[in-house]
mmCIF file as gemmi writes it, N, C-alpha and C atoms, coordinates in Angstrom:
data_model
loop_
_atom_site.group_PDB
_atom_site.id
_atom_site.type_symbol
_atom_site.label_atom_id
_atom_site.label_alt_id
_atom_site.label_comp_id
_atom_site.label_asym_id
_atom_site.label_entity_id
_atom_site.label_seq_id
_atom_site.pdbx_PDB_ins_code
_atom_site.Cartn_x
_atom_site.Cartn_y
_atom_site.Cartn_z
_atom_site.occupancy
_atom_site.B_iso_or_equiv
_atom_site.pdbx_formal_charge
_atom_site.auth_seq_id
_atom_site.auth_asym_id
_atom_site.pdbx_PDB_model_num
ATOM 1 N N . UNK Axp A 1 ? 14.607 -52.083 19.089 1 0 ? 1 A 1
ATOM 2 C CA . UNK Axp A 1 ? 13.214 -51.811 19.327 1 0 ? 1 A 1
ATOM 3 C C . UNK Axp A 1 ? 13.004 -50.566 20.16 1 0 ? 1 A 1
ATOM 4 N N . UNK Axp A 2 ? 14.012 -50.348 20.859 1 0 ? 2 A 1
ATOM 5 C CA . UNK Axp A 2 ? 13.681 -49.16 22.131 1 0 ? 2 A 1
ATOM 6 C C . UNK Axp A 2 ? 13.514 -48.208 21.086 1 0 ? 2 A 1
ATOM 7 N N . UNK Axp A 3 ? 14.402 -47.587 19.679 1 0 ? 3 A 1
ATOM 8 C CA . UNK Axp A 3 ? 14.207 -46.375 19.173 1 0 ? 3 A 1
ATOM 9 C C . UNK Axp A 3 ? 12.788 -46.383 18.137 1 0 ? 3 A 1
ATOM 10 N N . UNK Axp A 4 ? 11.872 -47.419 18.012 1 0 ? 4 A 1
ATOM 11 C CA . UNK Axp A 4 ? 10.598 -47.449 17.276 1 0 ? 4 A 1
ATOM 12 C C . UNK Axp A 4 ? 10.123 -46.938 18.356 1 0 ? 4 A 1
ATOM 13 N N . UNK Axp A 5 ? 9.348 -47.086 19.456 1 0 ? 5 A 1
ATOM 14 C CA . UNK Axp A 5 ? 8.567 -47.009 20.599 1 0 ? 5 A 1
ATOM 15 C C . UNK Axp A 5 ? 8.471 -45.22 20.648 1 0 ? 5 A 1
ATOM 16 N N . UNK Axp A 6 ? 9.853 -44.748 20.71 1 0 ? 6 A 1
ATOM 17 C CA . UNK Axp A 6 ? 9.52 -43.119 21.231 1 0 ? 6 A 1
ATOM 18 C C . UNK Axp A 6 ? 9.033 -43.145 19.6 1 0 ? 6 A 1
ATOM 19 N N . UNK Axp A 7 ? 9.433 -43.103 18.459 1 0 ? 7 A 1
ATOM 20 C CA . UNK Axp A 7 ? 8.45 -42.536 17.345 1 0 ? 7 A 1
ATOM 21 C C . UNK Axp A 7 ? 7.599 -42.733 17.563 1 0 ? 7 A 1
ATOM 22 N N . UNK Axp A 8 ? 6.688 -43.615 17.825 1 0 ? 8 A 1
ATOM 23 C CA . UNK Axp A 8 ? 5.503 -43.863 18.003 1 0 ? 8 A 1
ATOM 24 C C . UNK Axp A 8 ? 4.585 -43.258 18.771 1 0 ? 8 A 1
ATOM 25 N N . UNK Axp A 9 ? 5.738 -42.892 20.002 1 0 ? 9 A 1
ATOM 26 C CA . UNK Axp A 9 ? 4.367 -42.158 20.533 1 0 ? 9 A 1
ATOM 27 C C . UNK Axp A 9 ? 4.165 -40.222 20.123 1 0 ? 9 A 1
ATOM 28 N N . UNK Axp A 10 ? 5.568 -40.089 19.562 1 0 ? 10 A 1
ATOM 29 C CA . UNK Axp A 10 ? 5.85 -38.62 18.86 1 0 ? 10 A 1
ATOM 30 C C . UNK Axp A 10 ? 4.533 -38.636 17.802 1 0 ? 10 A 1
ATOM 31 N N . UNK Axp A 11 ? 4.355 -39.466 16.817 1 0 ? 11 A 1
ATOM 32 C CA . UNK Axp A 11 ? 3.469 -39.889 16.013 1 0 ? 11 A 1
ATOM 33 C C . UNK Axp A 11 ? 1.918 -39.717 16.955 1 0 ? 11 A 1
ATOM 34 N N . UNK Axp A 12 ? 2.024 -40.186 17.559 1 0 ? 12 A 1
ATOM 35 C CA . UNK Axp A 12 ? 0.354 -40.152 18.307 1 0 ? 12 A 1
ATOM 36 C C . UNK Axp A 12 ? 0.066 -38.832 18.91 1 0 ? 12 A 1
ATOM 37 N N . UNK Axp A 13 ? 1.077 -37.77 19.451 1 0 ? 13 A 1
ATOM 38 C CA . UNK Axp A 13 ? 1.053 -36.903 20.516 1 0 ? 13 A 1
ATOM 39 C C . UNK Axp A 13 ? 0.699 -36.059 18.789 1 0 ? 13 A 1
ATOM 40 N N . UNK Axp A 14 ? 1.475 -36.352 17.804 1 0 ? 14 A 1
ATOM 41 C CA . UNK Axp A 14 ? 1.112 -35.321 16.722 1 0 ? 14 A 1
ATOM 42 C C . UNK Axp A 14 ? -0.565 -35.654 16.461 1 0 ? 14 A 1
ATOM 43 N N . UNK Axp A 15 ? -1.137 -36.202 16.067 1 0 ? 15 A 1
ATOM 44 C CA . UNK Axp A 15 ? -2.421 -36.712 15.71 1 0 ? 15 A 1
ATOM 45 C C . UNK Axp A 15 ? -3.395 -36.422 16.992 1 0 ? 15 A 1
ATOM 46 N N . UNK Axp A 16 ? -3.031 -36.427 18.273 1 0 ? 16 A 1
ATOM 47 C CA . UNK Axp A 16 ? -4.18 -36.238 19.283 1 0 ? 16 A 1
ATOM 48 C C . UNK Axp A 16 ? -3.982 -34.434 18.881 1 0 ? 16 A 1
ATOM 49 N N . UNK Axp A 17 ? -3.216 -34.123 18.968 1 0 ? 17 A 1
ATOM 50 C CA . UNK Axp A 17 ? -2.799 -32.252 18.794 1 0 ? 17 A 1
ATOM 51 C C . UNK Axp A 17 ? -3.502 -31.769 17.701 1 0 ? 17 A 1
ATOM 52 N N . UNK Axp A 18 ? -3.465 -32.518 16.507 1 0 ? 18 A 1
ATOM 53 C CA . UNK Axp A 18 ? -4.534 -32.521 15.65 1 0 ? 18 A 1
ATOM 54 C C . UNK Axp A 18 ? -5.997 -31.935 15.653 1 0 ? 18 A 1
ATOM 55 N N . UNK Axp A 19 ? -6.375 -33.327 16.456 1 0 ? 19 A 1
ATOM 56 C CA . UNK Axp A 19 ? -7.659 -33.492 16.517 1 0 ? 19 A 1
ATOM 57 C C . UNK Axp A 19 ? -8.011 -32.732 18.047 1 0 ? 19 A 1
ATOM 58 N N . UNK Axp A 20 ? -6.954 -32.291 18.725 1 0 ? 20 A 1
ATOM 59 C CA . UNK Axp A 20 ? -7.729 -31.132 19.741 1 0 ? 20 A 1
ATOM 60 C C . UNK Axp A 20 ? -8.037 -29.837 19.128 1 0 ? 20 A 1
ATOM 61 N N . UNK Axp A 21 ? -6.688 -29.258 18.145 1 0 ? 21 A 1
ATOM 62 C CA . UNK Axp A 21 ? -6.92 -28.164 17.392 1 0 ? 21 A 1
ATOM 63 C C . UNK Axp A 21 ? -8.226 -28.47 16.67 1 0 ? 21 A 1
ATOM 64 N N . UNK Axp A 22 ? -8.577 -29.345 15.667 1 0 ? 22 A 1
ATOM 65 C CA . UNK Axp A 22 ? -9.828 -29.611 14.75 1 0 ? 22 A 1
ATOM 66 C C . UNK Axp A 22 ? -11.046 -29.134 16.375 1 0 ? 22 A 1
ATOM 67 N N . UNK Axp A 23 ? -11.04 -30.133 16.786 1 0 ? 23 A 1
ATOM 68 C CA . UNK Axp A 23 ? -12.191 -29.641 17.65 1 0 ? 23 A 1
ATOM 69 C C . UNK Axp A 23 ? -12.596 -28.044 18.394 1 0 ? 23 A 1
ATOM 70 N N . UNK Axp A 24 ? -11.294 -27.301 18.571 1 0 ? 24 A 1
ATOM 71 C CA . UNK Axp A 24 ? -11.429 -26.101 19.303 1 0 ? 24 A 1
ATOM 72 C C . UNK Axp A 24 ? -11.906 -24.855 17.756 1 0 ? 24 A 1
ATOM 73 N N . UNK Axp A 25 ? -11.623 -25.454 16.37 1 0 ? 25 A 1
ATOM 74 C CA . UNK Axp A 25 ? -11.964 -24.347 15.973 1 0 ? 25 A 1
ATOM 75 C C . UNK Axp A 25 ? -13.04 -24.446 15.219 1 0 ? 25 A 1
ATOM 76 N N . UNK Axp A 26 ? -14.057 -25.731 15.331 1 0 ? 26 A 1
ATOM 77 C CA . UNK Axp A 26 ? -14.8 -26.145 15.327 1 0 ? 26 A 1
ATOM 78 C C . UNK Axp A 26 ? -16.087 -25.393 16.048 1 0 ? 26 A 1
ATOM 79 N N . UNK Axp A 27 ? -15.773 -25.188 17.521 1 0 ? 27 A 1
ATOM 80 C CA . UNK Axp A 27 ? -16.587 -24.529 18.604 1 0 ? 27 A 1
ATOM 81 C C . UNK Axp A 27 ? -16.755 -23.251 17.914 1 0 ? 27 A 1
ATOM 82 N N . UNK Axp A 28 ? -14.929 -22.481 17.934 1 0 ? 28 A 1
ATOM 83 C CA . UNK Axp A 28 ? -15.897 -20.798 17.537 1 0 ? 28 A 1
ATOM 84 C C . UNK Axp A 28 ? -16.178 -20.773 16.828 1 0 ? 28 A 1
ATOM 85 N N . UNK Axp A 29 ? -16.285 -21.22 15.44 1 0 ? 29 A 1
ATOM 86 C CA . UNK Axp A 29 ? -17.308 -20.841 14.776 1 0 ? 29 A 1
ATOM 87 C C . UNK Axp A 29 ? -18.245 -21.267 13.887 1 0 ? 29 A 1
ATOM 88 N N . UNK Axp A 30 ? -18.746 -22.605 15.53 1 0 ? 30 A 1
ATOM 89 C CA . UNK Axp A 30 ? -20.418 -23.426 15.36 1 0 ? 30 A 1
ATOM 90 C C . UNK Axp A 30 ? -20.638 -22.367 15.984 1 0 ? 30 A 1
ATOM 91 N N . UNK Axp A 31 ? -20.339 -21.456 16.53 1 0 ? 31 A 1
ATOM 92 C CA . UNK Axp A 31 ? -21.559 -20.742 17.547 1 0 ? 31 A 1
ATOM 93 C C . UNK Axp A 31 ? -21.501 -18.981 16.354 1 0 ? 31 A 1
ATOM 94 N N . UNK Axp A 32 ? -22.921 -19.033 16.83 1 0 ? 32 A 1
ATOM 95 C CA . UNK Axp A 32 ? -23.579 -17.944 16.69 1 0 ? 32 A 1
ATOM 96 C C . UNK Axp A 32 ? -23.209 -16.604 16.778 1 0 ? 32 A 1
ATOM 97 N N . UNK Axp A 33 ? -23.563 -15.381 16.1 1 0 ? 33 A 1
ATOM 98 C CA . UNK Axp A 33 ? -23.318 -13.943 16.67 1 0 ? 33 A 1
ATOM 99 C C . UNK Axp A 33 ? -24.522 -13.911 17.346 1 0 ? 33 A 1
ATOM 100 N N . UNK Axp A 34 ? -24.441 -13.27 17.996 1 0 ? 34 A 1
ATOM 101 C CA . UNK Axp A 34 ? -25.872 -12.389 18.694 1 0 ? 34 A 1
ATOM 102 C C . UNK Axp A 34 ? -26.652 -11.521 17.884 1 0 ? 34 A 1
ATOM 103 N N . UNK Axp A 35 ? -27.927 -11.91 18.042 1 0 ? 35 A 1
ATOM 104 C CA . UNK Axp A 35 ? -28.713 -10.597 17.562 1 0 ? 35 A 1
ATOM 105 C C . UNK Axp A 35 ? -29.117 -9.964 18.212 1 0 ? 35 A 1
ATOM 106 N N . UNK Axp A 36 ? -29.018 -8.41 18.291 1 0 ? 36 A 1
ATOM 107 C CA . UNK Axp A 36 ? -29.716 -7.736 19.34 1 0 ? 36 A 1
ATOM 108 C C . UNK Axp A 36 ? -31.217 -6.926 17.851 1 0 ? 36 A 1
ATOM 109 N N . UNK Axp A 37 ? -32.494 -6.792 19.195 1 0 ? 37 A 1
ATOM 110 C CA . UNK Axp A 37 ? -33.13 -6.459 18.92 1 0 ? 37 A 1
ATOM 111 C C . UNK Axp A 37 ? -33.304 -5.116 19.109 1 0 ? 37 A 1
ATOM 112 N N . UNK Axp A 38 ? -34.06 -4.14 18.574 1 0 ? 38 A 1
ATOM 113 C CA . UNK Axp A 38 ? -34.52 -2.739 18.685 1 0 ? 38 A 1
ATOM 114 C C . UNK Axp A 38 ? -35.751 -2.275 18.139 1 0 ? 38 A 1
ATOM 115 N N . UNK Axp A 39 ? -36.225 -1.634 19.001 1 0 ? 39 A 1
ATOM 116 C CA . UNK Axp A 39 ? -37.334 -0.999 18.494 1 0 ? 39 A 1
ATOM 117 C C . UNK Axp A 39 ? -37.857 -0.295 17.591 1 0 ? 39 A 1
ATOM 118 N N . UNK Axp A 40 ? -38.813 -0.219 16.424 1 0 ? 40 A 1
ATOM 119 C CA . UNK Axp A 40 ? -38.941 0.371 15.154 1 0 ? 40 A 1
ATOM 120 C C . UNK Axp A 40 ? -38.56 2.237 15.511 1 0 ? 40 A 1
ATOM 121 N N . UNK Axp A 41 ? -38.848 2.116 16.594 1 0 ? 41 A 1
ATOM 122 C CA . UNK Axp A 41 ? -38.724 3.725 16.855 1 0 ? 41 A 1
ATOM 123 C C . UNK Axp A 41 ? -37.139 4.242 16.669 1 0 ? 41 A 1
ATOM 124 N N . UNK Axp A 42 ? -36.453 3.315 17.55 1 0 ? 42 A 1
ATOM 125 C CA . UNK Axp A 42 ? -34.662 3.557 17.398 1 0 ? 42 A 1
ATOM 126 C C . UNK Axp A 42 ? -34.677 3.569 16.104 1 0 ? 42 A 1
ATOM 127 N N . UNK Axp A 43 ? -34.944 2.163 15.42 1 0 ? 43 A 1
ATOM 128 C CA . UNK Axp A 43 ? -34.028 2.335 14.18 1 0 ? 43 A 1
ATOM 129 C C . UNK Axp A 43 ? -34.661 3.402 13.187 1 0 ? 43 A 1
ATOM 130 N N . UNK Axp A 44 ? -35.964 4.226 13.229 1 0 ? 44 A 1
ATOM 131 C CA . UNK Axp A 44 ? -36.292 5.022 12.429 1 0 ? 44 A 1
ATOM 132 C C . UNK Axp A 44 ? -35.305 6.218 12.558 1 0 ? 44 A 1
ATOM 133 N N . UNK Axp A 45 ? -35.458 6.962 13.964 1 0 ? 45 A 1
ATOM 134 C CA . UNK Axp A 45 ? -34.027 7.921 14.265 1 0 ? 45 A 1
ATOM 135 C C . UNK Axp A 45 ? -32.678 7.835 14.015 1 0 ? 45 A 1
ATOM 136 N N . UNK Axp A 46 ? -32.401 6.412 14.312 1 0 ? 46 A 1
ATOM 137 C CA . UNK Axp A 46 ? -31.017 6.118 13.595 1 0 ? 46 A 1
ATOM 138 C C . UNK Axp A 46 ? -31.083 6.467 12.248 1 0 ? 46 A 1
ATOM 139 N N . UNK Axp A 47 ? -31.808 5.948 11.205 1 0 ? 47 A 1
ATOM 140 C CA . UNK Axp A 47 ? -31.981 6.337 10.073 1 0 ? 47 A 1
ATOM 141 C C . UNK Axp A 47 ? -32.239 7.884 9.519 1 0 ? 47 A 1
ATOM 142 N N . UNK Axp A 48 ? -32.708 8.355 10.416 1 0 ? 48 A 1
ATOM 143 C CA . UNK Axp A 48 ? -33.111 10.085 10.631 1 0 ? 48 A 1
ATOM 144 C C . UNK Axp A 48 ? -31.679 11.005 10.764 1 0 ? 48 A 1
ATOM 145 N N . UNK Axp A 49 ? -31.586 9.895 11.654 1 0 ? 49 A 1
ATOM 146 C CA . UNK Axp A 49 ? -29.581 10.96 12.295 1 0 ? 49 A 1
ATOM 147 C C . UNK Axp A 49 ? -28.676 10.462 11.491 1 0 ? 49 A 1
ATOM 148 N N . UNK Axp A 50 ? -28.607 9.56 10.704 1 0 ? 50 A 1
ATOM 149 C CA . UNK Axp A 50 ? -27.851 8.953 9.418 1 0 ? 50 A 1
ATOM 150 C C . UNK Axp A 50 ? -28.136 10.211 8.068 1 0 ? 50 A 1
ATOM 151 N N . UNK Axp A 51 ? -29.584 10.291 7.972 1 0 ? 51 A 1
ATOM 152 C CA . UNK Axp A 51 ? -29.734 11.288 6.443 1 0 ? 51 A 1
ATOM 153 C C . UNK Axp A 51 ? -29.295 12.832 6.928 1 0 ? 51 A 1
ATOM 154 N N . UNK Axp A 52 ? -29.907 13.215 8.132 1 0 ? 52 A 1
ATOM 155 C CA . UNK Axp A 52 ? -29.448 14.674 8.148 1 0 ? 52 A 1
ATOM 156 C C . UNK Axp A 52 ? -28.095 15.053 8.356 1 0 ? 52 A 1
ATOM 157 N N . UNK Axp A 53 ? -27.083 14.005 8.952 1 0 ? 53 A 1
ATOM 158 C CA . UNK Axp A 53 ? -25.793 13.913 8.847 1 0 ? 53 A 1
ATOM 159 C C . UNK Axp A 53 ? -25.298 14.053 6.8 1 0 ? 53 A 1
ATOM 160 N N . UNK Axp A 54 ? -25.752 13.231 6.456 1 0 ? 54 A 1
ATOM 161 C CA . UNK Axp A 54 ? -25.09 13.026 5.327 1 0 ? 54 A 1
ATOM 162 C C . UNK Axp A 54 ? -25.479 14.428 4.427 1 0 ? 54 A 1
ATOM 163 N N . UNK Axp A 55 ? -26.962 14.468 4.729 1 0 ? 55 A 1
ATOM 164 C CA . UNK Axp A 55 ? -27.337 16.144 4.016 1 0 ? 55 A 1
ATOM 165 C C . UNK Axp A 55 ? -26.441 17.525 5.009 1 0 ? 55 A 1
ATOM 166 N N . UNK Axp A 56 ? -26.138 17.391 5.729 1 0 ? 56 A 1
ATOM 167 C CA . UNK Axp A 56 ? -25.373 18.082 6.43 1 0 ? 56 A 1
ATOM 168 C C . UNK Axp A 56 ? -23.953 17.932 5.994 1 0 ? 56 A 1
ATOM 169 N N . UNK Axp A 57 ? -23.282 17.102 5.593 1 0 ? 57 A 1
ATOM 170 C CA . UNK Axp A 57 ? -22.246 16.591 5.098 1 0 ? 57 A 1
ATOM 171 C C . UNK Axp A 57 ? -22.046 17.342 3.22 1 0 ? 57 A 1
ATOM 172 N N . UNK Axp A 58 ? -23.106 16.887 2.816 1 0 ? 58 A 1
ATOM 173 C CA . UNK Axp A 58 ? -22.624 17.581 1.355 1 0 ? 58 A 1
ATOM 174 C C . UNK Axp A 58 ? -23.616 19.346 1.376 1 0 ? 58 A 1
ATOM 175 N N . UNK Axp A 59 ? -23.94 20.079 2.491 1 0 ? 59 A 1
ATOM 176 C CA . UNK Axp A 59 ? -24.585 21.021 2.491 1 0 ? 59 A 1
ATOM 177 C C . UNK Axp A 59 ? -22.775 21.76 2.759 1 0 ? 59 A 1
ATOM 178 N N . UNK Axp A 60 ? -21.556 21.35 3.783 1 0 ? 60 A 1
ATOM 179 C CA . UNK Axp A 60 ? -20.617 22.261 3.624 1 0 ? 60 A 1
ATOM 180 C C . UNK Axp A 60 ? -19.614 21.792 2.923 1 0 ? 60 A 1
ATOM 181 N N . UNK Axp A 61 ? -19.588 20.419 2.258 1 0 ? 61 A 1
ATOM 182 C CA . UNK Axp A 61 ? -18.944 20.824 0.897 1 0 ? 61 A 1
ATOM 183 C C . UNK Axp A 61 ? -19.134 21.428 -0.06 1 0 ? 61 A 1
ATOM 184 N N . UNK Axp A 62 ? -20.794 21.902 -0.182 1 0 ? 62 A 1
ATOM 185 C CA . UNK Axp A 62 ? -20.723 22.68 -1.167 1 0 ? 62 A 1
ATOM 186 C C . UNK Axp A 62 ? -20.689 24.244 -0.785 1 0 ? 62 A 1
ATOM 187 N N . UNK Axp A 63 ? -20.973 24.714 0.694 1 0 ? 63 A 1
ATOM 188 C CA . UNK Axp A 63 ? -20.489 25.937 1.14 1 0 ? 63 A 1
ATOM 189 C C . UNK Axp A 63 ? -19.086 25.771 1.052 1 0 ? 63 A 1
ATOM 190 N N . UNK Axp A 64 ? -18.05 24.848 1.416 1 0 ? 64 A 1
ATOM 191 C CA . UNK Axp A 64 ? -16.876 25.094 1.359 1 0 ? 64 A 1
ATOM 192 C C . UNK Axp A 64 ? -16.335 25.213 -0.446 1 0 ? 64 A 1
ATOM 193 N N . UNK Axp A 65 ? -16.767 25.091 -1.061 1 0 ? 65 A 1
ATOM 194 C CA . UNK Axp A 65 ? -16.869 25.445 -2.592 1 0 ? 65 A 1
ATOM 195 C C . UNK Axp A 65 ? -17.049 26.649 -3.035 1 0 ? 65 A 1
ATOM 196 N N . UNK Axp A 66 ? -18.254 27.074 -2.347 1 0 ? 66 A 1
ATOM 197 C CA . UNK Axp A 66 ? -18.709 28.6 -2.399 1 0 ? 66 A 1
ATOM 198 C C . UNK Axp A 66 ? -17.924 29.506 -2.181 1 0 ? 66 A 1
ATOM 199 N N . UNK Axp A 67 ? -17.531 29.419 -1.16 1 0 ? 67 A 1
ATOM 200 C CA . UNK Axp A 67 ? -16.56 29.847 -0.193 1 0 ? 67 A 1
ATOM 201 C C . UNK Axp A 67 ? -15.103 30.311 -0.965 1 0 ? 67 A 1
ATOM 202 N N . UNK Axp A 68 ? -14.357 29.23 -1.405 1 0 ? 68 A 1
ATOM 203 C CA . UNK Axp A 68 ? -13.518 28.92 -2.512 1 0 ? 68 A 1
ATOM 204 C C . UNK Axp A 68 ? -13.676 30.083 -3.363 1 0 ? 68 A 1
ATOM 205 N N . UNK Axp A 69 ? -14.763 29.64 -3.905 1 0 ? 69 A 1
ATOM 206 C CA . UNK Axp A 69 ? -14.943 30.379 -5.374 1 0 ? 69 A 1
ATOM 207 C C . UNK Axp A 69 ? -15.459 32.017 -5.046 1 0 ? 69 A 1
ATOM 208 N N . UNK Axp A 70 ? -15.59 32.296 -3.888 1 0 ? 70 A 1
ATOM 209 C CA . UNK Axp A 70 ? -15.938 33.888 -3.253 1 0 ? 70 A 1
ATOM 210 C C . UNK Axp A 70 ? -14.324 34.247 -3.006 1 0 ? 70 A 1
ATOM 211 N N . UNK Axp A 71 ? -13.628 33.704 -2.583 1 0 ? 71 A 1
ATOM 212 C CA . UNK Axp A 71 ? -12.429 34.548 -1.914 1 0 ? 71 A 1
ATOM 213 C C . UNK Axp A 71 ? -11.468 34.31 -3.782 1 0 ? 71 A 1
ATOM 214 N N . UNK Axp A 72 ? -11.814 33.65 -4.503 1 0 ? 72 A 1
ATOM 215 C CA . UNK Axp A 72 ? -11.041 33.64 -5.4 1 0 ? 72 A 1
ATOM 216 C C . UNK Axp A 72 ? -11.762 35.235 -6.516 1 0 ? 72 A 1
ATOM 217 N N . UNK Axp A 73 ? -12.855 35.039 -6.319 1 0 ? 73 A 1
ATOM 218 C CA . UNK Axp A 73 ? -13.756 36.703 -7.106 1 0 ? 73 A 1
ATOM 219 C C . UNK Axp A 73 ? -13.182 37.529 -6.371 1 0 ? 73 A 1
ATOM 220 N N . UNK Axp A 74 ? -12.82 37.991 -4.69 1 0 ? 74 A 1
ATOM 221 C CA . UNK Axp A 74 ? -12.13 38.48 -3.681 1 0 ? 74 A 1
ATOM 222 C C . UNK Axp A 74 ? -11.371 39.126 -4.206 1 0 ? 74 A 1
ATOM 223 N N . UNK Axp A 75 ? -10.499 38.898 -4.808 1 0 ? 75 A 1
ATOM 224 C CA . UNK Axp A 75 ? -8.89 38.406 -4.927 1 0 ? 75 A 1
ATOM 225 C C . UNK Axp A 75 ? -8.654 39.156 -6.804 1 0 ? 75 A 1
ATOM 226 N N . UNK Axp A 76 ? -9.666 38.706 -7.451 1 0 ? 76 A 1
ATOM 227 C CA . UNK Axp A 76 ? -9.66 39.523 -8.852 1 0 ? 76 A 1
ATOM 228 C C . UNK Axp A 76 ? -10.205 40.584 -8.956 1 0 ? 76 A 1
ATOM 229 N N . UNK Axp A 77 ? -11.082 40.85 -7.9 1 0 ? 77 A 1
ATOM 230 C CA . UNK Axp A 77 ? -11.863 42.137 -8.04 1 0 ? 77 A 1
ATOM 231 C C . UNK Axp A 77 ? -11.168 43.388 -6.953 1 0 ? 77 A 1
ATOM 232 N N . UNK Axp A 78 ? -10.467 42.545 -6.054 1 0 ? 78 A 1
ATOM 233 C CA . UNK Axp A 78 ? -9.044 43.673 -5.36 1 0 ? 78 A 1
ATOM 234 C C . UNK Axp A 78 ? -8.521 44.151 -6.349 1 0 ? 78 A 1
ATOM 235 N N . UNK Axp A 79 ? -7.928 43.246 -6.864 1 0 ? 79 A 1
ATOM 236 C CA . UNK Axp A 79 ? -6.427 43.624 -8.1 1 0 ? 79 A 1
ATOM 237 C C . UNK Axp A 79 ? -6.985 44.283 -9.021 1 0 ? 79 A 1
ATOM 238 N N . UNK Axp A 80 ? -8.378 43.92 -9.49 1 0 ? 80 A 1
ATOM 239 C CA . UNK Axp A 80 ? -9.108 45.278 -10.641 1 0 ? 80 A 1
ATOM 240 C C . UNK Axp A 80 ? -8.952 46.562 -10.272 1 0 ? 80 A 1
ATOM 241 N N . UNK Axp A 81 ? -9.35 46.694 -8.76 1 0 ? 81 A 1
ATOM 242 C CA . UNK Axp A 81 ? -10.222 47.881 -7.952 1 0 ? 81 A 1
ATOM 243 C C . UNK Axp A 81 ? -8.165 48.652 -7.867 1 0 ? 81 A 1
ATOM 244 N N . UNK Axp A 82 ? -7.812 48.254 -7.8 1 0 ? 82 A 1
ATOM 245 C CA . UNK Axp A 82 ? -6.342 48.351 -6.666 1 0 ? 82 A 1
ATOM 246 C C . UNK Axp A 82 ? -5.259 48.982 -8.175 1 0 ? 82 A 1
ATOM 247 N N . UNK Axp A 83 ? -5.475 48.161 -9.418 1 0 ? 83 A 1
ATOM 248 C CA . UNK Axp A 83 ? -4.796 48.979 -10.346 1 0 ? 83 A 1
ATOM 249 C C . UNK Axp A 83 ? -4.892 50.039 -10.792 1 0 ? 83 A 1
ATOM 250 N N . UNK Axp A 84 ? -3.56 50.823 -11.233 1 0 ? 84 A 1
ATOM 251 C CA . UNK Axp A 84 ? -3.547 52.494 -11.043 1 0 ? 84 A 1
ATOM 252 C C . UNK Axp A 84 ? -3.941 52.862 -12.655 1 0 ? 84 A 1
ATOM 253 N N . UNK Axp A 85 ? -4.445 51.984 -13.458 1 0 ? 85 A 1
ATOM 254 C CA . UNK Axp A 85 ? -4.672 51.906 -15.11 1 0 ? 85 A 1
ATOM 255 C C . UNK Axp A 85 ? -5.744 53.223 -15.559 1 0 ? 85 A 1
ATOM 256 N N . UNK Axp A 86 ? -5.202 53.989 -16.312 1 0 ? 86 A 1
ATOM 257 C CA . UNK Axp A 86 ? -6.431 54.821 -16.79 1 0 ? 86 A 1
ATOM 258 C C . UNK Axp A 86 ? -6.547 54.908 -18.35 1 0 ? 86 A 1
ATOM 259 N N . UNK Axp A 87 ? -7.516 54.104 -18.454 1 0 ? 87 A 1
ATOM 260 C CA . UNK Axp A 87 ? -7.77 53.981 -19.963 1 0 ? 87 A 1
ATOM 261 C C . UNK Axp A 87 ? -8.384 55.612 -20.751 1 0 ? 87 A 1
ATOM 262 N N . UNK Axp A 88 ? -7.9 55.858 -21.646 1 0 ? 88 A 1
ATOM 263 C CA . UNK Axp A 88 ? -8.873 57.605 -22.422 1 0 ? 88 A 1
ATOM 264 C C . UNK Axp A 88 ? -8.748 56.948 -23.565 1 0 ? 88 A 1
């Protein structure tokens, strides 16, 4: 009988461990996020500093394109100017 007794309580210590874990993850997440509030004014500027960013954003990819495509005309119109070719 002495070696039933310790299973038994190995058996119970597993099942209370259980049901402490069940309960703790239970808590985080019954609870809530926070909402924070803001004023129509913030979030209009936020929204303001969001678009002129993004129009600012594809205004120098497409200068950096330009750009590109200028030093590459650069570059063909050297080598035109620069060859010693005389056509008659």
């Amino acid at each position: 009988m002495a070696t039933k007794a310790p299973a038994k309580k190995v058996a119970a210590k597993k099942v209370a461990a259980k049901k402490v874990a069940a309960k703790t993850t239970t808590k985080i997440t019954a609870k809530p996020e926070p909402v924070y509030g803001m004023p129509q004014e913030v979030k209009d500027w936020i929204e303001r500093a969001h678009s002129i960013m993004n129009h600012q954003r594809g205004e120098v990819e497409r200068l950096k394109e330009e750009n590109k495509e200028l030093k590459a005309y650069k570059a063909w119109a050297s080598s035109r100017l620069t060859r010693s070719e005389h056509h008659d």
